[in-house]
LUMTI-33764 format. One record per residue (C-alpha): residue in one letter; x, z, y negated. Coordinates in steps of 0.5 Angstrom, whole numbers, padded with zeros to 4 digits, always signed. Layout:
# residues N
aXZY;...
This chain:
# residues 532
x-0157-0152+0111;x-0158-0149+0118;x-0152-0147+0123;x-0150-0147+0130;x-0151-0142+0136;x-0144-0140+0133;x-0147-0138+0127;x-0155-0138+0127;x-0156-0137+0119;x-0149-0140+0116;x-0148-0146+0111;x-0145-0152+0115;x-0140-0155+0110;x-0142-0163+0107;x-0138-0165+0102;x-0144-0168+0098;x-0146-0162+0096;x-0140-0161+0092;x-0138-0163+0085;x-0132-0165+0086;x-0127-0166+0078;x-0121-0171+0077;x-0115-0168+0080;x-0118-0163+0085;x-0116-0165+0092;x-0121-0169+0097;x-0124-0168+0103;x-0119-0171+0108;x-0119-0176+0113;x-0123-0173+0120;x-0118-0177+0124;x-0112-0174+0120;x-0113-0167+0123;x-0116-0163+0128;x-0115-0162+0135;x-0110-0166+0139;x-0108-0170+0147;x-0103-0164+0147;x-0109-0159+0146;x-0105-0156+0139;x-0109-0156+0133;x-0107-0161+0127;x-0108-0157+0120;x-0111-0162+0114;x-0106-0164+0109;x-0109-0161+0104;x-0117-0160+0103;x-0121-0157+0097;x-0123-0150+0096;x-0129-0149+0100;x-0134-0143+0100;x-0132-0138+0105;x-0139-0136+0108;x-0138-0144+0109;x-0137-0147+0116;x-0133-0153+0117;x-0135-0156+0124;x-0130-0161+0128;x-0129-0163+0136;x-0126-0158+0140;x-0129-0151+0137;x-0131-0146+0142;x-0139-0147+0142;x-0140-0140+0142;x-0137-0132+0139;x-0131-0130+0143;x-0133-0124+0146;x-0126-0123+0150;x-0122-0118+0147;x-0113-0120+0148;x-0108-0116+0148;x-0100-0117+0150;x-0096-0111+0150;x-0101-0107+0145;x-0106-0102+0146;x-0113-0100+0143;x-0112-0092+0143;x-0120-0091+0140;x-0126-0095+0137;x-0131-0093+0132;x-0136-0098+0129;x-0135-0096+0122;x-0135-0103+0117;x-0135-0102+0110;x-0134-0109+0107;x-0133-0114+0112;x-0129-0119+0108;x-0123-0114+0106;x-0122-0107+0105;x-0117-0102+0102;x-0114-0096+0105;x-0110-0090+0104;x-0107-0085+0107;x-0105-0078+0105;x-0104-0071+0108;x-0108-0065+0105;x-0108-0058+0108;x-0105-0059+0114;x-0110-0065+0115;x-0109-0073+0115;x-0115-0077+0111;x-0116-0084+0111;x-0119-0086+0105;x-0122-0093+0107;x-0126-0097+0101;x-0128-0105+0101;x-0133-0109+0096;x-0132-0105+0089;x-0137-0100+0090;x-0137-0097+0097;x-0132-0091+0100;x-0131-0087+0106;x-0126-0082+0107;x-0123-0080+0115;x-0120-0074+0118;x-0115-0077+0123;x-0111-0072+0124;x-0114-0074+0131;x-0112-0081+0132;x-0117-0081+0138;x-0122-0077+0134;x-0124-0080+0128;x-0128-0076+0123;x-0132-0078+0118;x-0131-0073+0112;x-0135-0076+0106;x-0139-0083+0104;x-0140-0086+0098;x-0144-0092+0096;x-0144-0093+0088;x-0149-0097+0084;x-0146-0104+0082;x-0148-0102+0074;x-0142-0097+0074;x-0134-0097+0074;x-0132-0101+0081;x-0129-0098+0086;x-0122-0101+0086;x-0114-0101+0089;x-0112-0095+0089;x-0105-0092+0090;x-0104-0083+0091;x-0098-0081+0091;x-0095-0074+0091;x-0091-0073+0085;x-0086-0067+0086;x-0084-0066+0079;x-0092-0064+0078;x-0093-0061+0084;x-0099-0066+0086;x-0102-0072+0088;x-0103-0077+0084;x-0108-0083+0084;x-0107-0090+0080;x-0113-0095+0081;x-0114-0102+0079;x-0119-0105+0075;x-0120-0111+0074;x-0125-0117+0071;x-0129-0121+0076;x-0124-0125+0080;x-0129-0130+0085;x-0136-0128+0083;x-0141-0128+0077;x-0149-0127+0077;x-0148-0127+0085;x-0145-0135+0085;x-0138-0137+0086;x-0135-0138+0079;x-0132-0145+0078;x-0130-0146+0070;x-0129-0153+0071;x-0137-0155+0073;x-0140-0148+0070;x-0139-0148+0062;x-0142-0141+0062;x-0136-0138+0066;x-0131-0137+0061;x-0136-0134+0057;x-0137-0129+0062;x-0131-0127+0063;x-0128-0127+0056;x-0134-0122+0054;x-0134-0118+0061;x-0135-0110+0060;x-0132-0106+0063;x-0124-0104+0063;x-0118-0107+0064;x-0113-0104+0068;x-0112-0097+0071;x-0114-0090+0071;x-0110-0084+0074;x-0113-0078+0077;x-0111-0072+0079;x-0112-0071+0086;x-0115-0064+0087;x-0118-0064+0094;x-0118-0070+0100;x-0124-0074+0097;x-0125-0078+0091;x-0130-0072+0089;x-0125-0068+0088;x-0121-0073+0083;x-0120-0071+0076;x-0118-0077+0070;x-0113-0076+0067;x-0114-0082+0063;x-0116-0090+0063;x-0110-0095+0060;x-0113-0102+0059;x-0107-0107+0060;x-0109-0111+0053;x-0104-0108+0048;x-0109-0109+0043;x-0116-0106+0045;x-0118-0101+0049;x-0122-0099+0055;x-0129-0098+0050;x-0128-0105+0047;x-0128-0111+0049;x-0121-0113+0052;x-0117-0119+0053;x-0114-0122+0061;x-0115-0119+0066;x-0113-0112+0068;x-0109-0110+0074;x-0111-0113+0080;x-0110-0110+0087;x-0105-0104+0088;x-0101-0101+0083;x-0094-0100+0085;x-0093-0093+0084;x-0088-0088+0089;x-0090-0082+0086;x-0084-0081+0080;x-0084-0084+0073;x-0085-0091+0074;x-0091-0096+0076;x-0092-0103+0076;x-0098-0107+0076;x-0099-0114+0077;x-0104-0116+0070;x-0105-0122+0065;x-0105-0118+0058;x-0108-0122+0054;x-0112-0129+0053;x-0106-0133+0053;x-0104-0132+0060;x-0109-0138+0062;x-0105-0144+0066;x-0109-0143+0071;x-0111-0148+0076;x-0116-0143+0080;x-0124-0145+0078;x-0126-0138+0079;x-0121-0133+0074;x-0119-0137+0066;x-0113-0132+0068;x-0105-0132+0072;x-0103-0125+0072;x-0095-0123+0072;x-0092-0117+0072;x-0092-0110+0067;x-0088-0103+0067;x-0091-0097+0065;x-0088-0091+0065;x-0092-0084+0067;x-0088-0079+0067;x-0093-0076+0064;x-0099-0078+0067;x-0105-0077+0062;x-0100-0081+0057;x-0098-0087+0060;x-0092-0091+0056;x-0092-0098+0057;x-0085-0101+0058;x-0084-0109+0059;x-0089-0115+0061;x-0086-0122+0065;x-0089-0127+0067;x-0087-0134+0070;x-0085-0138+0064;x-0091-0143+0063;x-0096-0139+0064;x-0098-0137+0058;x-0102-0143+0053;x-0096-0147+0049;x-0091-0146+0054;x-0093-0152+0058;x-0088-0158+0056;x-0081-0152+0057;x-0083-0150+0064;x-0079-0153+0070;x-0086-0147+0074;x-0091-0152+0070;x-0089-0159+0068;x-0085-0160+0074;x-0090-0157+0080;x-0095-0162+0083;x-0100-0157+0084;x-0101-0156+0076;x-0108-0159+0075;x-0110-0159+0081;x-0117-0155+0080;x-0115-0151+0087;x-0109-0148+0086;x-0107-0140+0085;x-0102-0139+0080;x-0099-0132+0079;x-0100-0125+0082;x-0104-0122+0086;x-0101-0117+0088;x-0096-0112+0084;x-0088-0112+0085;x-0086-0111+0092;x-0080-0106+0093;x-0078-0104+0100;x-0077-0096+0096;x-0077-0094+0088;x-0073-0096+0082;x-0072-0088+0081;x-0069-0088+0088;x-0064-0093+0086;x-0067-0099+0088;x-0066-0105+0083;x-0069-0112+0086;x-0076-0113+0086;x-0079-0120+0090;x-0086-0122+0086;x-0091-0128+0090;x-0093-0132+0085;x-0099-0136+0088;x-0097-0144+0087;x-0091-0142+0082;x-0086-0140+0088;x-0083-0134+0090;x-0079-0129+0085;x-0073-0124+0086;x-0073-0120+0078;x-0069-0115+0076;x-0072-0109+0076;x-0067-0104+0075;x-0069-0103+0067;x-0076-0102+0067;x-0076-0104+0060;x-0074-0111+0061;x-0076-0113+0067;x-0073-0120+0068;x-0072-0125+0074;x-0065-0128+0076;x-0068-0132+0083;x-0073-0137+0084;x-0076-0141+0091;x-0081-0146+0091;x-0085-0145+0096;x-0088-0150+0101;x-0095-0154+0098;x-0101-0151+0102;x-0107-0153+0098;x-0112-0151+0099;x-0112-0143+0101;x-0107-0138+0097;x-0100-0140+0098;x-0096-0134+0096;x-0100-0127+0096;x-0095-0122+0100;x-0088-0120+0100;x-0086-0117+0107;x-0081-0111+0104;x-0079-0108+0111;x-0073-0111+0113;x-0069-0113+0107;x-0064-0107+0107;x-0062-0109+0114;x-0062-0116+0115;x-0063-0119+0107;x-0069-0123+0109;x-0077-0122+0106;x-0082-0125+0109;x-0087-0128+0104;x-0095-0131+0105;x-0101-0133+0103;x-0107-0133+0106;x-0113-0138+0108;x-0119-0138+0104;x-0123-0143+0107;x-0126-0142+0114;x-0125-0145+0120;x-0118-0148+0119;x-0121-0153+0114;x-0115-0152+0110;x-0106-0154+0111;x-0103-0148+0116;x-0102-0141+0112;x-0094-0140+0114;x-0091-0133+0114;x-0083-0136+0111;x-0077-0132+0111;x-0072-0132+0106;x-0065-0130+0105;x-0065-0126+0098;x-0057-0123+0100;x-0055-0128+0094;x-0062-0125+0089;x-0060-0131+0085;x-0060-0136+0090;x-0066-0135+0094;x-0068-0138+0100;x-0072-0140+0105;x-0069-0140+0112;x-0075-0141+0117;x-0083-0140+0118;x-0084-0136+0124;x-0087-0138+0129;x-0095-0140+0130;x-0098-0135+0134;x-0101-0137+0140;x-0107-0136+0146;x-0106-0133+0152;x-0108-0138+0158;x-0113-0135+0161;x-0117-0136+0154;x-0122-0142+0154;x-0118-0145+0148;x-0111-0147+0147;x-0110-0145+0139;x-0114-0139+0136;x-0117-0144+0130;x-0122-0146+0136;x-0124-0139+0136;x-0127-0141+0128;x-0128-0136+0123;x-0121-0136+0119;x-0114-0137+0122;x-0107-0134+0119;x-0103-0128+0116;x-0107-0123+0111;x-0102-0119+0110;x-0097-0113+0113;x-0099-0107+0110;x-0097-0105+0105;x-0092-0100+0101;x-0097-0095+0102;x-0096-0094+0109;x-0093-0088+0112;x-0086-0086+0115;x-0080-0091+0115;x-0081-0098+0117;x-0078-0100+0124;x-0073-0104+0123;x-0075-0110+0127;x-0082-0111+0128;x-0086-0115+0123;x-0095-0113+0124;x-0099-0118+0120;x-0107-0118+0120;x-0109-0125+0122;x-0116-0125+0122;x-0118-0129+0128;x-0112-0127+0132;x-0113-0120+0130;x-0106-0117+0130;x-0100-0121+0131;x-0094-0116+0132;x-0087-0121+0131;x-0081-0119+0133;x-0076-0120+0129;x-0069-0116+0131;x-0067-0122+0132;x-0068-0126+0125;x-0065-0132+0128;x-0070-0132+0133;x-0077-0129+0131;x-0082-0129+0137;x-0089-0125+0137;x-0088-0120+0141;x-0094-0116+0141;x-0102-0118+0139;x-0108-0114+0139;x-0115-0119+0138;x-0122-0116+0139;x-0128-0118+0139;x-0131-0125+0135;x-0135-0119+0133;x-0141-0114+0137;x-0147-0116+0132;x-0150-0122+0130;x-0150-0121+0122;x-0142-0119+0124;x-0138-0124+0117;x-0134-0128+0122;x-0130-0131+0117;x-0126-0126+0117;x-0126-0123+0124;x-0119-0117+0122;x-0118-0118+0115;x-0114-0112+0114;x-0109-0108+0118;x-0105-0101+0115;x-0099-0097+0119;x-0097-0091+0120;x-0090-0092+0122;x-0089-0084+0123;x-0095-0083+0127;x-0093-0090+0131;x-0100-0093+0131;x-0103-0099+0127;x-0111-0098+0124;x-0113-0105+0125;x-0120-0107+0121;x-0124-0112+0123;x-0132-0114+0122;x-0134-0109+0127;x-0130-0104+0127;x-0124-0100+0126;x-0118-0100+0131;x-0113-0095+0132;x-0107-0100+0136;x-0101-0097+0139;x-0094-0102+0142;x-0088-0100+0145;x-0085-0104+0140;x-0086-0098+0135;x-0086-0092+0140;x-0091-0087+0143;x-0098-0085+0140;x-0097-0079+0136;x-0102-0074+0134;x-0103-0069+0128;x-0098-0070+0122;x-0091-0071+0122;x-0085-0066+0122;
């Protein structure tokens, strides 16, 4: 169907075009949601999952790309018109001989690799394309190890999550998709790297781990591998959030038969990874249905809609081997654990909190670390799935984990809002998707600034919350570029990622145009070149 000026070549959402099973939330009333006399936006209560290539049009939308760049108590230091994946990327950051490199890579099969010693002089320094017929190109985590005296680099692999044959994969209309997915070929689970040089050219692997106990990487294994970014510091332990096997499987979400939880490893000895223990949320696994309060009592089960489990690995604010005991898990629709860490054998979870309904979209995905040892408060979100807002707000919570046994939310910050000279009163007229992505990651250089909470928020750029406060968080600083500068700019995810150097005070913002580098008196000066 043909678009809008907004959108030339873009789908336009019908819901007539959509196959709609028993259970799956419906299309709400137009009158429910959308813009009100006051000019703030009602979200819809609940919506089905919608193709993010998709628009969704309703009164009050801007009828044409922003071009308008908004920023509050933020800078851009520089600007370089380099896109990998307009959708999401991956980045990680490491010093090598003197020099800091960013390894920027997105879509499975595409990587760069940057000199930003410079911040305000960017270098590329490698590329990559790599062909869809071999090994994906996933998250991956590099870390010095001090006891070998080297970088090490863990990346995931994992089956399909969204797409089979180029089509959104749905297992409740398409009898073919679990087929397809049960018989995948390829590896499931991790491979480690020794690191010999600053570009992946310079990789030597060690070895691949496949996460199904029972087959290898050379056959044809079972779950789902290791999704999005091993949890490695660099000394003996690793975690990965991963379904083992094919009875990980209460999964309301259409595209993937898997709901992942978490696994320990071992690499003390990189080459020979041990694997230590596995948890998951009790009902997950096929014949826990009926003694599960996670599955029998949560009204998202059945639903066809839902995410349930990991999406990414366990959140810690700093190792285990440092001394580190609780780690905070996002379960998707299963809600919010604190487990027990401190034994990597046995890993259990002493804490849970459900988390507020918000279907359709991701409802728990990211765990905010960075201020838990000053104030005992993590802040955990989801993040929007459909575009245009079509879809219940995605929150960012607090919660208070002082008890680790008695989690509990305490508050959802606050929305972010436009400026007034702006031509519309809420950033979900602005279109693409609206919401938090997330934070960055552990990966992120330097030491957290206490007090100061950077997420990734698609159509509203960067939202920088100030929390040194935590009983009166407010968005103290904000970064929002360009709708995009070209025509076929993916306008869905307008910023779909942001990573921080907390010790060179600078945010790299990514977005469907470009990448950003920010600065805000909130973290402190800009620096250059690396860090004492």
């Amino acid at each position: 169907m043909a678009g809008s000026p907004y959108v030339p070549d873009a789908k336009k959402y019908n819901p007539k075009d959509y196959q709609r099973v028993e259970g799956e939330p419906r299309d709400p009333d137009p009158a429910s949601w959308g813009m009100q006399p006051d000019g703030t936006f009602l979200p819809p209560a609940h919506t089905p999952s919608v193709p993010r290539d998709v628009f969704i049009d309703w009164p009050g939308q801007l009828p044409h790309r922003d071009a308008n760049t908004y920023a509050l108590n933020a800078s851009s230091e520089a600007f370089y018109p380099i896109v990998v994946n307009t959708s999401h990327s991956w980045q990680a950051i490491y010093d090598w001989d003197d020099r800091r490199y960013m390894l920027h890579y997105g879509g499975g099969n595409r990587w760069n690799v940057y000199d930003i010693t410079d911040p305000r002089n960017l270098a590329i320094i490698d590329e990559e394309t790599l062909p869809w017929t071999g090994p994906s190109f996933g998250a991956v985590t590099i870390q010095w190890n001090e006891n070998l005296g080297k970088h090490i680099a863990i990346q995931a692999n994992e089956t399909p999550r969204y797409f089979l044959n180029g089509r959104v994969a749905n297992k409740w209309i398409d009898d073919t998709v679990e087929g397809q997915l049960l018989e995948w070929e390829g590896l499931r689970g991790f491979r480690v790297f020794e690191v010999n040089g600053p570009t992946p050219r310079d990789w030597t692997l060690l070895t691949e781990v496949s996460t199904d106990p029972n087959h290898g990487p050379d056959e044809i294994q079972e779950g789902n591998g290791v999704l999005d970014l091993p949890v490695y510091y660099g000394d003996k332990y690793l975690f990965v959030a991963t379904a083992p096997d094919n009875t990980f499987v209460n999964q309301p979400y259409k595209t993937t038969l898997w709901a992942a939880g978490h696994a320990a490893y071992d690499v003390s000895d990189p080459a020979h990874p041990v694997h230590l223990s596995t948890w998951w949320v009790p009902g997950t696994r096929a014949g826990e249905e009926s003694d599960s309060p996670y599955l029998a009592d949560n009204p998202r089960w059945n639903n066809k809609t839902s995410w349930f489990g990991s999406r990414m690995g366990i959140f810690m604010p700093r190792s285990v081997e440092s001394g580190w005991t609780h780690g905070y898990a996002a379960q998707g629709g299963q809600g919010f654990f604190v487990l027990d860490v401190s034994d990597p054998s046995n890993i259990h979870h002493i804490g849970w909190c459900e988390l507020p309904e918000s279907v359709a979209g991701t409802e728990g995905d990211n765990v905010d670390t960075t201020q838990v040892e000053e104030t005992g408060y993590v802040y955990v979100s989801g993040y929007p799935m459909n575009t245009d807002c079509y879809e219940p707000a995605k929150e960012i919570y607090q919660i208070d984990v002082k008890d680790p046994t008695q989690p509990r939310l305490v508050r959802t910050m606050p929305r972010p809002m436009p400026p007034s000279e702006a031509p519309f009163t809420d950033w979900a007229q602005r279109r693409g998707s609206f919401g938090p992505k997330r934070s960055g990651y552990f990966t992120n250089t330097g030491t957290p600034h206490g007090g100061i909470l950077p997420y990734a928020f698609y159509a509203a750029g960067v939202q920088i919350f100030d929390v040194r406060d935590p009983d009166d968080p407010k968005v103290g600083a904000y970064f929002v570029p360009p709708m995009g500068l070209r025509d076929d700019d993916d306008l869905a995810a307008p910023v779909h990622g942001i990573f921080v150097e907390w010790d060179r005070n600078l945010i790299w913002v990514f977005a469907n145009h470009g990448i950003y580098a920010v600065s805000t008196p909130l973290l402190g000066e800009p620096k250059s070149g690396l860090p004492a």
